[in-house]
C-alpha atoms as a printed R data frame, in Angstrom:
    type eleno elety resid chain resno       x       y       z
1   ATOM     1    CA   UNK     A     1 -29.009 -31.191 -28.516
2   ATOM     2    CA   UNK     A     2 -27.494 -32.868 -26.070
3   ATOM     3    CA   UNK     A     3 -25.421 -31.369 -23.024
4   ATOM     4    CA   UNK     A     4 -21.966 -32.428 -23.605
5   ATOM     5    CA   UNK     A     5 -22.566 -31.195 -27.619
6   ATOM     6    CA   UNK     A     6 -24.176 -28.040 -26.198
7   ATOM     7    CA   UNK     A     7 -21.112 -27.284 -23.566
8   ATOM     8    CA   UNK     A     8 -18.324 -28.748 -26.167
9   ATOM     9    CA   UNK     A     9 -19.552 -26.116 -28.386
10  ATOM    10    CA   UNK     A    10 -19.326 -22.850 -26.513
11  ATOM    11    CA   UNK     A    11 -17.839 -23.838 -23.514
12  ATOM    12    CA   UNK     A    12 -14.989 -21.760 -25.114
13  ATOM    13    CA   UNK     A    13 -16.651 -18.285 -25.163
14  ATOM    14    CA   UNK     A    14 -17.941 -18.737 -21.284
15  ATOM    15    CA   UNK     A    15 -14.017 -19.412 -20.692
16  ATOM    16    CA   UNK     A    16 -13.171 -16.109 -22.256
17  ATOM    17    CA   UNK     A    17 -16.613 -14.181 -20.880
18  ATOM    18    CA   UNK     A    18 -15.272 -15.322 -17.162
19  ATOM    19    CA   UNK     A    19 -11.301 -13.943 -17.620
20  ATOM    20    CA   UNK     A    20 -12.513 -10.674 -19.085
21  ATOM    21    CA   UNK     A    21 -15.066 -10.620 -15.993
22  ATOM    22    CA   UNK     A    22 -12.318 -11.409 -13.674
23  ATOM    23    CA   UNK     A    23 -10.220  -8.792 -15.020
24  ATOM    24    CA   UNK     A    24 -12.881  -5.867 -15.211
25  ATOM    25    CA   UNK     A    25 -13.476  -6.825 -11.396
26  ATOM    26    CA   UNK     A    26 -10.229  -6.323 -10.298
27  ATOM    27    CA   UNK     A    27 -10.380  -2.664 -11.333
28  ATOM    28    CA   UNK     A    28 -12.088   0.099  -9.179
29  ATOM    29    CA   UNK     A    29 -13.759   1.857 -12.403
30  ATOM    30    CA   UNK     A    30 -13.143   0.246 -15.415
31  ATOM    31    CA   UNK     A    31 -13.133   1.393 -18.942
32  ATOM    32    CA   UNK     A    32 -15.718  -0.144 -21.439
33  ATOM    33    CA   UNK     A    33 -13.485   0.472 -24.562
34  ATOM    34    CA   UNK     A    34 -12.074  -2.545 -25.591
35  ATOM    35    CA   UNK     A    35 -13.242  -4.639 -28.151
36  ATOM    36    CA   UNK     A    36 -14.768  -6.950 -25.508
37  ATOM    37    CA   UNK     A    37 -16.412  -4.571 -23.971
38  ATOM    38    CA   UNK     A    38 -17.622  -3.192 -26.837
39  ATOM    39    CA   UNK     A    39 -19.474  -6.554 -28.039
40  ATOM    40    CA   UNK     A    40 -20.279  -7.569 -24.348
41  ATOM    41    CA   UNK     A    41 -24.195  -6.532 -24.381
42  ATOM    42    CA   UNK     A    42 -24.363  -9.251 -27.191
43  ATOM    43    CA   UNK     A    43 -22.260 -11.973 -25.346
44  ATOM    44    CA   UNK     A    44 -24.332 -11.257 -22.342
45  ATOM    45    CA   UNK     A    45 -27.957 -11.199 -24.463
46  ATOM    46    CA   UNK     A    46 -26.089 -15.027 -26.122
47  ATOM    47    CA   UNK     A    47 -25.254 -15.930 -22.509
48  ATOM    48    CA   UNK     A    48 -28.667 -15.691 -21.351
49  ATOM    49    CA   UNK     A    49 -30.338 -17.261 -24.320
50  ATOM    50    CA   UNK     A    50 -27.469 -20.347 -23.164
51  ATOM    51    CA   UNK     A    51 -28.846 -20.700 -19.437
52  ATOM    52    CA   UNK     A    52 -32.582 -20.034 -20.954
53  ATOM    53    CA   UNK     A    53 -31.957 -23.304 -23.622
54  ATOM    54    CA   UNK     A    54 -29.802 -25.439 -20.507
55  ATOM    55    CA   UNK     A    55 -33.031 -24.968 -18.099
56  ATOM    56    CA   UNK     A    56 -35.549 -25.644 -20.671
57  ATOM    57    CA   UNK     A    57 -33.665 -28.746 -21.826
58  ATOM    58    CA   UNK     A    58 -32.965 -30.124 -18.485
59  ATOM    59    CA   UNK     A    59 -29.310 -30.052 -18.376
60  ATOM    60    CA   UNK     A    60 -27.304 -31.024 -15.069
61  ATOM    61    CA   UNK     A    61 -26.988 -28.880 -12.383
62  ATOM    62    CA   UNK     A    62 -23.122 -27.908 -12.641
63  ATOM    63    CA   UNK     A    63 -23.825 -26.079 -16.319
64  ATOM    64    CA   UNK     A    64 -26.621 -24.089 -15.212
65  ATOM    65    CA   UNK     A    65 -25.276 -23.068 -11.949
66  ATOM    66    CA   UNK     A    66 -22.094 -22.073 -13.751
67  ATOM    67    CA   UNK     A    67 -24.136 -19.921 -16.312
68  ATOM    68    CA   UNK     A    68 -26.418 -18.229 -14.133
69  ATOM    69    CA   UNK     A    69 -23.082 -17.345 -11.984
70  ATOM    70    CA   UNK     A    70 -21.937 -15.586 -15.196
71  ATOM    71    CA   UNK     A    71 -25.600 -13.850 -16.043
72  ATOM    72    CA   UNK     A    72 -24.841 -12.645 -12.543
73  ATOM    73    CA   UNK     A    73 -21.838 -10.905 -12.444
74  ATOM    74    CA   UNK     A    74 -22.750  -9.930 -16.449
75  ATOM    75    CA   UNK     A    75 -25.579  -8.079 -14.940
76  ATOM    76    CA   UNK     A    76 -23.460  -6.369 -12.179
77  ATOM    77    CA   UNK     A    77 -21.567  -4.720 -14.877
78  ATOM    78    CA   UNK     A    78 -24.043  -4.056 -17.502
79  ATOM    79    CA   UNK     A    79 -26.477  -2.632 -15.143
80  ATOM    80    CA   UNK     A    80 -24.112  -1.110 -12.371
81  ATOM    81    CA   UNK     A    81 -24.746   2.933 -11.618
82  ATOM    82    CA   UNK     A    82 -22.584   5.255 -12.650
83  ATOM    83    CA   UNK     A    83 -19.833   6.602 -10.334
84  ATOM    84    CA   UNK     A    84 -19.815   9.504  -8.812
85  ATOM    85    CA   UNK     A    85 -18.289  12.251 -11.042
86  ATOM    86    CA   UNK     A    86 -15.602  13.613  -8.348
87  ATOM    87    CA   UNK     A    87 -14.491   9.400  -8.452
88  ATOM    88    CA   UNK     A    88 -14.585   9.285 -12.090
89  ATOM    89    CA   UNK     A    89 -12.562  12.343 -11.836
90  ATOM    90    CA   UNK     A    90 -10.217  11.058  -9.690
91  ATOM    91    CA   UNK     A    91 -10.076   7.970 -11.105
92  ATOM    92    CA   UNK     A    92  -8.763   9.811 -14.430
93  ATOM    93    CA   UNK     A    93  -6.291  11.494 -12.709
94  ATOM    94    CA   UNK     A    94  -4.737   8.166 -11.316
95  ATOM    95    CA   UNK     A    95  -4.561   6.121 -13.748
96  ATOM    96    CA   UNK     A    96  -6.233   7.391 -16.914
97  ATOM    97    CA   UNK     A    97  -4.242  10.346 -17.256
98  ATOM    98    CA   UNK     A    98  -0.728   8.669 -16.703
99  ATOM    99    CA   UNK     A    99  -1.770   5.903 -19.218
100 ATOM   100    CA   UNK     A   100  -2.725   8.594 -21.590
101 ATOM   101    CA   UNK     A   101   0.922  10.197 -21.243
102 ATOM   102    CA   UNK     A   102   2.839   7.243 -21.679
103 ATOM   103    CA   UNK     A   103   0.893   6.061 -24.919
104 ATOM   104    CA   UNK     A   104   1.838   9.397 -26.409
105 ATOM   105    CA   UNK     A   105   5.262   9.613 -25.523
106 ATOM   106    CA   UNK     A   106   6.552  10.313 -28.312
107 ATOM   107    CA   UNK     A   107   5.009  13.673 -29.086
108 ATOM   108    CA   UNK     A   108   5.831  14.049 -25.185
109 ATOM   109    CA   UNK     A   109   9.900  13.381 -25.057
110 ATOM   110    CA   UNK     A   110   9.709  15.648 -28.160
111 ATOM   111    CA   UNK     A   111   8.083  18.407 -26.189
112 ATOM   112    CA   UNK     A   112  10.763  17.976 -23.508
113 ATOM   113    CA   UNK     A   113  13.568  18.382 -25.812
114 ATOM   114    CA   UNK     A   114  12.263  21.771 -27.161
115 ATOM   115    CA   UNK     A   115  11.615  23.036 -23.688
116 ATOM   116    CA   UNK     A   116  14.715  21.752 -21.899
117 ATOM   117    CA   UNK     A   117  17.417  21.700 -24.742
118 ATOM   118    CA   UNK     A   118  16.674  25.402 -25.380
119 ATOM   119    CA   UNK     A   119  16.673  26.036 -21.461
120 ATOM   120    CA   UNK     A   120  20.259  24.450 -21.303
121 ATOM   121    CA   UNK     A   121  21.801  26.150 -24.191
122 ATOM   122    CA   UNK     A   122  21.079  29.406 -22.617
123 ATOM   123    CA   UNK     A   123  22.178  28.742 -19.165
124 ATOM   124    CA   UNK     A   124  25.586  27.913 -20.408
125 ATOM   125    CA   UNK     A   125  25.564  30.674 -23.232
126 ATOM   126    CA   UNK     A   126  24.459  33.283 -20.375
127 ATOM   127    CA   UNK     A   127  26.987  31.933 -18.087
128 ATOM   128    CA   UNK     A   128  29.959  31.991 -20.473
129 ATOM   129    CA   UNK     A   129  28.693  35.423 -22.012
130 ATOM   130    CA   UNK     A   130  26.511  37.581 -19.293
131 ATOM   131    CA   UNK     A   131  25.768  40.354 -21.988
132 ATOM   132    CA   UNK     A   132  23.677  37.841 -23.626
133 ATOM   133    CA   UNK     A   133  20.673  38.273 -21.186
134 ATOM   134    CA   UNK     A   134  19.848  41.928 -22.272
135 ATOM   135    CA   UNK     A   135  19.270  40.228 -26.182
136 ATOM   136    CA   UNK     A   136  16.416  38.268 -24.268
137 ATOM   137    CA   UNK     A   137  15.147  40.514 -21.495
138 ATOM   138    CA   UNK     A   138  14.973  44.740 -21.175
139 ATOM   139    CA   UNK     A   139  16.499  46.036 -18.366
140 ATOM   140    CA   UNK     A   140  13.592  46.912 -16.695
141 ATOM   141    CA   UNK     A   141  12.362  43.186 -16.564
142 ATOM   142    CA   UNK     A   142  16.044  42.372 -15.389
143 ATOM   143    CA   UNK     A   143  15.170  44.547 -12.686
144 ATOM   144    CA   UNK     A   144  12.635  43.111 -11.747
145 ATOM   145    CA   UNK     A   145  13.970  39.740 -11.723
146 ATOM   146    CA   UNK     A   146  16.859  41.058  -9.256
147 ATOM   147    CA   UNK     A   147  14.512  42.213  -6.762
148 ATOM   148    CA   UNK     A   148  12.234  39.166  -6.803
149 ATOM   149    CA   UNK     A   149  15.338  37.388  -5.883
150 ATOM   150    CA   UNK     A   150  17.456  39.030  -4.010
151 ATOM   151    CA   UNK     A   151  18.556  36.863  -1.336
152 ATOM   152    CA   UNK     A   152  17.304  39.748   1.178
153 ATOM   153    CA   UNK     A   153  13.629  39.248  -0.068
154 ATOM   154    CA   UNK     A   154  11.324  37.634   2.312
155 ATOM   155    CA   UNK     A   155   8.772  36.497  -0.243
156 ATOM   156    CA   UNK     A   156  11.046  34.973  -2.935
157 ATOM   157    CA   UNK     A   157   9.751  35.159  -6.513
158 ATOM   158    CA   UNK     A   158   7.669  38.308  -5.772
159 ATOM   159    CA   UNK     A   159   7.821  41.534  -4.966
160 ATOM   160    CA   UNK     A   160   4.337  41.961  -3.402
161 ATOM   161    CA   UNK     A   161   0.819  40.030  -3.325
162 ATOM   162    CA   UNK     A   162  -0.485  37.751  -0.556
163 ATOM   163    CA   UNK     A   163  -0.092  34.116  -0.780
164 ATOM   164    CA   UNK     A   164  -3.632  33.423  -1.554
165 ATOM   165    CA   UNK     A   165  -3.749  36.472  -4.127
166 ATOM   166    CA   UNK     A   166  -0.440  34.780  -5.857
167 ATOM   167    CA   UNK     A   167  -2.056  31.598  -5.908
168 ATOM   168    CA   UNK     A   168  -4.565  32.928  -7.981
169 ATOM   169    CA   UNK     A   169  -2.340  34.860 -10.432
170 ATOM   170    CA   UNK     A   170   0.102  31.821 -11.022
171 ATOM   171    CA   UNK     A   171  -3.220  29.296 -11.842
172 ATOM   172    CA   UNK     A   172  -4.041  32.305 -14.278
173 ATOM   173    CA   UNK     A   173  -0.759  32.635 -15.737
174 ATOM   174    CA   UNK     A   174   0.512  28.916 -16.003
175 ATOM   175    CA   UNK     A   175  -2.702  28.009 -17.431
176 ATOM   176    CA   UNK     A   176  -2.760  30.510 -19.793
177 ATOM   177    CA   UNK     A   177   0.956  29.445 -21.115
178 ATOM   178    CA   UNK     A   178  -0.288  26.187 -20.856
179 ATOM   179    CA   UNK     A   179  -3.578  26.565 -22.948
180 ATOM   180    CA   UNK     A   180  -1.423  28.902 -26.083
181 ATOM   181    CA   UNK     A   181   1.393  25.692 -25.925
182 ATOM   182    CA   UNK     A   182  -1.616  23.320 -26.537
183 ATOM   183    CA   UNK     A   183  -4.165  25.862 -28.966
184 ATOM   184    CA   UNK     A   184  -0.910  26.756 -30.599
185 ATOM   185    CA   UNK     A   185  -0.236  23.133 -31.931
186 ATOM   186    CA   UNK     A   186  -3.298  23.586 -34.416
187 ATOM   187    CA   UNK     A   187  -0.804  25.887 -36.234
188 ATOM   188    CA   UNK     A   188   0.937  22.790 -38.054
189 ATOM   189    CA   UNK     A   189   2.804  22.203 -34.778
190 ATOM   190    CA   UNK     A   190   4.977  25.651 -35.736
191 ATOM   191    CA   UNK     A   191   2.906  27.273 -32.688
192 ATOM   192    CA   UNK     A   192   4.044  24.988 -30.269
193 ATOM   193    CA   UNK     A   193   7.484  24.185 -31.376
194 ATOM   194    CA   UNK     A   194   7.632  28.442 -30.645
195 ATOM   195    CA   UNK     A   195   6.087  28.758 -27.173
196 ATOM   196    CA   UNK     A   196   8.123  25.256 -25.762
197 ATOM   197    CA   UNK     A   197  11.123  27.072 -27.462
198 ATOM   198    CA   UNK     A   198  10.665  30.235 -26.285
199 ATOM   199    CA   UNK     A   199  10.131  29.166 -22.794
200 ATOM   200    CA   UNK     A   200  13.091  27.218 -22.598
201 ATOM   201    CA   UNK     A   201  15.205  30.507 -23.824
202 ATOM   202    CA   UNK     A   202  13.423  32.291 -21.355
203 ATOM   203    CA   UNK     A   203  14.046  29.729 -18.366
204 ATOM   204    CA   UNK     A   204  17.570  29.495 -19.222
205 ATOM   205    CA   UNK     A   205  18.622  32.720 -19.801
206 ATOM   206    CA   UNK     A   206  17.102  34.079 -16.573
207 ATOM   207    CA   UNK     A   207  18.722  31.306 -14.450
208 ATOM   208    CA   UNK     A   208  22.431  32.277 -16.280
209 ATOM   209    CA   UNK     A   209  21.580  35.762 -15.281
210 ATOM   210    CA   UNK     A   210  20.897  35.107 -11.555
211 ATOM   211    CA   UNK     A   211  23.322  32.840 -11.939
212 ATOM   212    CA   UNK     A   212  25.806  35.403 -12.572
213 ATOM   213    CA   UNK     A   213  24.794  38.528 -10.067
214 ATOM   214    CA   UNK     A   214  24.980  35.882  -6.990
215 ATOM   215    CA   UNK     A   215  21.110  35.325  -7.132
216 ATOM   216    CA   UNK     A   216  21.109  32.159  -8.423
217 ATOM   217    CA   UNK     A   217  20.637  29.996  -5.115
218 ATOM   218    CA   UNK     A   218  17.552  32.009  -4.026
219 ATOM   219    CA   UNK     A   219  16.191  31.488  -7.514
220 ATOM   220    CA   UNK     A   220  16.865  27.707  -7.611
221 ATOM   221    CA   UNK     A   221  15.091  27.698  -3.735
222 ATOM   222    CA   UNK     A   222  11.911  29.102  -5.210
223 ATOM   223    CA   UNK     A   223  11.352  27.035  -8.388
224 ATOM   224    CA   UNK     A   224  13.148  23.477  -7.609
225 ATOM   225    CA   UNK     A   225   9.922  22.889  -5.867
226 ATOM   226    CA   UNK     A   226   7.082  23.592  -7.724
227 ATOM   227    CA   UNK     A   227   8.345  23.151 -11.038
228 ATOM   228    CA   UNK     A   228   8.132  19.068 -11.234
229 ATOM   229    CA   UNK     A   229   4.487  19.768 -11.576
230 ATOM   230    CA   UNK     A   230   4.851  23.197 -13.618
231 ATOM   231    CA   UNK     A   231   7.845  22.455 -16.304
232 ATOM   232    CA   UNK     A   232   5.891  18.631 -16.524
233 ATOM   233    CA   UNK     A   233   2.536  20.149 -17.210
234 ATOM   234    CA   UNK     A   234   3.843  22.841 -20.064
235 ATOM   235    CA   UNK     A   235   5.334  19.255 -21.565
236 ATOM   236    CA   UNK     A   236   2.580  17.488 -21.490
237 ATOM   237    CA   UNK     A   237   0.525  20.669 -22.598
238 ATOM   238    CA   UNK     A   238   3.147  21.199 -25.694
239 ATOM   239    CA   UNK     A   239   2.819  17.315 -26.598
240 ATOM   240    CA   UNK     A   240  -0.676  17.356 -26.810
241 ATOM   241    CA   UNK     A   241  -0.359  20.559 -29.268
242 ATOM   242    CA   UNK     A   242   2.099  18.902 -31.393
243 ATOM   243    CA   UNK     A   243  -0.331  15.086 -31.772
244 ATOM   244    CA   UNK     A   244  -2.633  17.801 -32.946
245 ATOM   245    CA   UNK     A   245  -0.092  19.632 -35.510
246 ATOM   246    CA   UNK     A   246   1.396  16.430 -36.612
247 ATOM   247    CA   UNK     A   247  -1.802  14.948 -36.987
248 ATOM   248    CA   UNK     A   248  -2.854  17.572 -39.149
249 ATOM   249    CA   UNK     A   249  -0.284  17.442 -41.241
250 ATOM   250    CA   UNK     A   250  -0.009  13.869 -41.662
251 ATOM   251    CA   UNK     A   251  -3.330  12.072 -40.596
252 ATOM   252    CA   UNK     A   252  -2.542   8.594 -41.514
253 ATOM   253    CA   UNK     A   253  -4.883   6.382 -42.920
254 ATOM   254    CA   UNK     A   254  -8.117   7.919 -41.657
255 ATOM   255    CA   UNK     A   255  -9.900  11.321 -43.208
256 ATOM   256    CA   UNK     A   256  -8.260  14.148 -42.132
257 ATOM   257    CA   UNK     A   257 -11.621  15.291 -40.122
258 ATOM   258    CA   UNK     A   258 -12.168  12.106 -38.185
259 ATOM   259    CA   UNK     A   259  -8.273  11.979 -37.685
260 ATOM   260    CA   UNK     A   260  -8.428  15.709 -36.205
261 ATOM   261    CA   UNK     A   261 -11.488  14.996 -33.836
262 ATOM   262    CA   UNK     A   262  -9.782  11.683 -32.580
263 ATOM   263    CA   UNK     A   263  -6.355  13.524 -31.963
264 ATOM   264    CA   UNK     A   264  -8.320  16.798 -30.279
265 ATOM   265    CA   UNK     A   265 -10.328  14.308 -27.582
266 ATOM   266    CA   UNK     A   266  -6.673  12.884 -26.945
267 ATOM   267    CA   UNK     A   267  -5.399  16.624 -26.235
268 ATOM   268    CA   UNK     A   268  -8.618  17.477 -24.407
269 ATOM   269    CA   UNK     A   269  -7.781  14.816 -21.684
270 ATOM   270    CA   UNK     A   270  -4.146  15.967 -21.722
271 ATOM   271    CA   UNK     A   271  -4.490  19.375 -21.324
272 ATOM   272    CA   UNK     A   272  -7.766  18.673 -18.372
273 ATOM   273    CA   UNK     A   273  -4.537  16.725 -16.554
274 ATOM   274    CA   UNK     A   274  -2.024  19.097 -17.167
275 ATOM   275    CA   UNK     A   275  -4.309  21.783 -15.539
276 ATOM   276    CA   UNK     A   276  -4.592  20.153 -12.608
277 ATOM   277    CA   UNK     A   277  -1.013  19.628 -12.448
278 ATOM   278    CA   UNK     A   278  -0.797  23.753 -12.676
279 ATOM   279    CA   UNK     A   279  -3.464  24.461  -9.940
280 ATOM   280    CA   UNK     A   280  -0.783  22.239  -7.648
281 ATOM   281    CA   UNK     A   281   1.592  24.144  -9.084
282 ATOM   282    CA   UNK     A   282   0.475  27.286  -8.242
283 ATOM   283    CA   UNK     A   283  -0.335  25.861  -4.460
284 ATOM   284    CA   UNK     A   284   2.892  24.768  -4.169
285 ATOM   285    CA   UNK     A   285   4.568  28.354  -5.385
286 ATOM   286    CA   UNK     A   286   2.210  30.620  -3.647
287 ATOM   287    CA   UNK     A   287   2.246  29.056  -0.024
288 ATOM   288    CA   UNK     A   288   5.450  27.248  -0.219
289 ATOM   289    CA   UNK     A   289   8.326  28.051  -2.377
290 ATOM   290    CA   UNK     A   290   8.226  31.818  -2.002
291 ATOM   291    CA   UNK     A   291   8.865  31.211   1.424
292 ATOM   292    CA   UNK     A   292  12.418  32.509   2.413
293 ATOM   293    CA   UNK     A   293  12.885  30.899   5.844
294 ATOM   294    CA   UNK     A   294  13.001  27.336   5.391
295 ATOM   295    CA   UNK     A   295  16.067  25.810   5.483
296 ATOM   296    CA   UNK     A   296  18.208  24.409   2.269
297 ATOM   297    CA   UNK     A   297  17.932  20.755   3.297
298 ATOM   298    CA   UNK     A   298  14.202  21.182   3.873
299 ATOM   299    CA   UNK     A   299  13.173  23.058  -0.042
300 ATOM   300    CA   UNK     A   300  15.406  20.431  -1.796
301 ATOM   301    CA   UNK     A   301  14.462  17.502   0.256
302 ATOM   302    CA   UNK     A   302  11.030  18.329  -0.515
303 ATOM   303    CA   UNK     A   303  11.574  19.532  -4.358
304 ATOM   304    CA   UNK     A   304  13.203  15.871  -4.682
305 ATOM   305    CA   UNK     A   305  10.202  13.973  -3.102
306 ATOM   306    CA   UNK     A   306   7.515  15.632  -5.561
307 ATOM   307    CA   UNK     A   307   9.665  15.126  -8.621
308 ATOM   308    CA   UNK     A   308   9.921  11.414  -7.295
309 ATOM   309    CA   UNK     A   309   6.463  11.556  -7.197
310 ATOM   310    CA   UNK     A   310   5.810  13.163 -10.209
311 ATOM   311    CA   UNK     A   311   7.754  10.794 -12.185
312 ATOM   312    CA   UNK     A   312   6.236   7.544 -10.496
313 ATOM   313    CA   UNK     A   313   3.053   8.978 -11.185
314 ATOM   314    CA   UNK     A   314   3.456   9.324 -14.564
315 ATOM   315    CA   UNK     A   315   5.760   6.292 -15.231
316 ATOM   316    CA   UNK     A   316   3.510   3.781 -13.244
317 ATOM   317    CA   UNK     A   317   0.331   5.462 -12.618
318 ATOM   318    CA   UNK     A   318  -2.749   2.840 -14.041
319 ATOM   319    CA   UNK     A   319   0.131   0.620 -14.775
320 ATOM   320    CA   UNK     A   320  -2.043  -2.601 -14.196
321 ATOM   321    CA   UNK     A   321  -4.708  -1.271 -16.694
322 ATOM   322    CA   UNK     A   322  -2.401  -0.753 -19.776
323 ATOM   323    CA   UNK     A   323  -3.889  -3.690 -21.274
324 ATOM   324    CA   UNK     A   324  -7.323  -2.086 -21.410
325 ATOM   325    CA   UNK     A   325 -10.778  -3.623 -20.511
């Protein structure tokens, strides 16, 4: 054959081989998911066969130097170690994770609603009508609550427990709301429609309550802070329970089985990122917002700075690998 037959006829597929190389470069640890990446092994196999056939046959220097540039770089990525796990880890957290919440945002805005639009409801009802707070809480838990924040309390949101010993109970405890929002969603979605609801009720109606007594500026002080990662996680948490409950209800076009495994890797990455979220969480809670002595400007300043970055994060985060590789 000769070379401007052989080059005429796949000239095209070394055109797309060398954008889809140039765009897996760019990326610090790309995915191999796509459909190109998929079938690459075979282009690359075809692509050495091509500089094996222009050799043999004596074609010019410019195609075979151009080929065995792209059996180069092909081998780079087919053959490249694995990253480390901590990077691959990290690299998830980034970009994957972000990407992952923004492709499911429906099931996410959905979860907001029933956490926040419960939460609301009872701050206003609580604040218009104060007696409604002992139909959610006893009085002993009321109690409590009044001593955790009185504005008098040095450590706010606690009554006792050293920061590092609080740390610990908060990762326990947000994790463990976090986990029932998510396991809950295999429940038809019922499960976590309740716990997103129910923590909204209970969010709100506390706040009205402090609110109310005077208490409500030392309990804004300890939560405005850590909560962009906290309320954010038990969202994502409760949208990954509800892809599962919707998905088992209605599982589209695939088998219901194949349909349920797809949907419960999607909510396995979910709730892996919304954990992390709650171990900052609990950092931030445990050796910063129970602290009674910084000023105002300094606890809001900083609250709006990590829900700025909480929301970039998740709005932006992998942004320039949405297309996939």
């Amino acid at each position: 054959m000769k070379q401007e037959r052989f080059v005429a006829l796949h000239t095209h597929e070394w055109d797309e081989l060398e954008a889809w190389l140039r765009q897996v470069e760019m990326r610090p640890q790309p995915t191999m998911r796509s459909p190109q990446a998929v079938s690459f092994p075979g282009t690359y196999r075809r692509l050495c066969h091509h500089l094996a056939l222009a050799r043999a046959r004596g074609y010019s220097r410019e195609v075979t130097e151009r080929l065995q540039r792209i059996v180069d770089r092909g081998h780079r990525l087919l053959y490249r170690p694995p990253a480390p796990r901590w990077q691959r880890a990290a690299t998830f957290l980034v970009a994957g994770f972000p990407r992952l919440v923004r492709k499911e945002w429906r099931c996410m805005a959905l979860a907001a609603a029933l956490l926040y639009l419960p939460a609301l409801f009872c701050l206003v009802l609580v604040t218009l009508r104060p007696e409604f707070a002992h139909n959610v809480f006893g009085s002993t838990q009321l109690n409590d609550f009044e001593q955790m924040y009185d504005p008098g309390n040095e450590h706010l949101g606690r009554s006792s427990g050293t920061d590092l010993g609080m740390f610990g109970y908060y990762i326990m405890n947000n994790v463990s709301i976090a986990f029932r929002t998510f396991a809950s969603g295999l429940v038809f979605g019922i499960g976590a429609v309740y716990v997103l609801a129910t923590n909204g009720v209970i969010f709100g109606a506390l706040a009205g309550h402090l609110d109310n007594i005077g208490y409500g500026a030392p309990f804004w002080r300890f939560v405005v802070a850590h909560s962009s990662f906290e309320l954010t996680a038990i969202v994502i948490s409760g949208g990954a329970g509800l892809r599962l409950g919707l998905t088992l209800l209605a599982p589209g076009r695939q088998r219901r089985g194949p349909a349920m495994v797809a949907a419960g890797w999607v909510g396995a990455q979910l709730a892996l990122g919304a954990f992390a979220m709650l171990v900052v969480a609990a950092f931030i809670e445990a050796f910063w917002s129970s602290v009674a002595a910084f000023p105002d400007w300094l606890k809001y300043g900083s609250a709006a700075l990590l829900w700025a970055f909480v929301v970039l994060w998740l709005w932006r985060g992998g942004a320039r690998s949405d297309d996939g590789a």
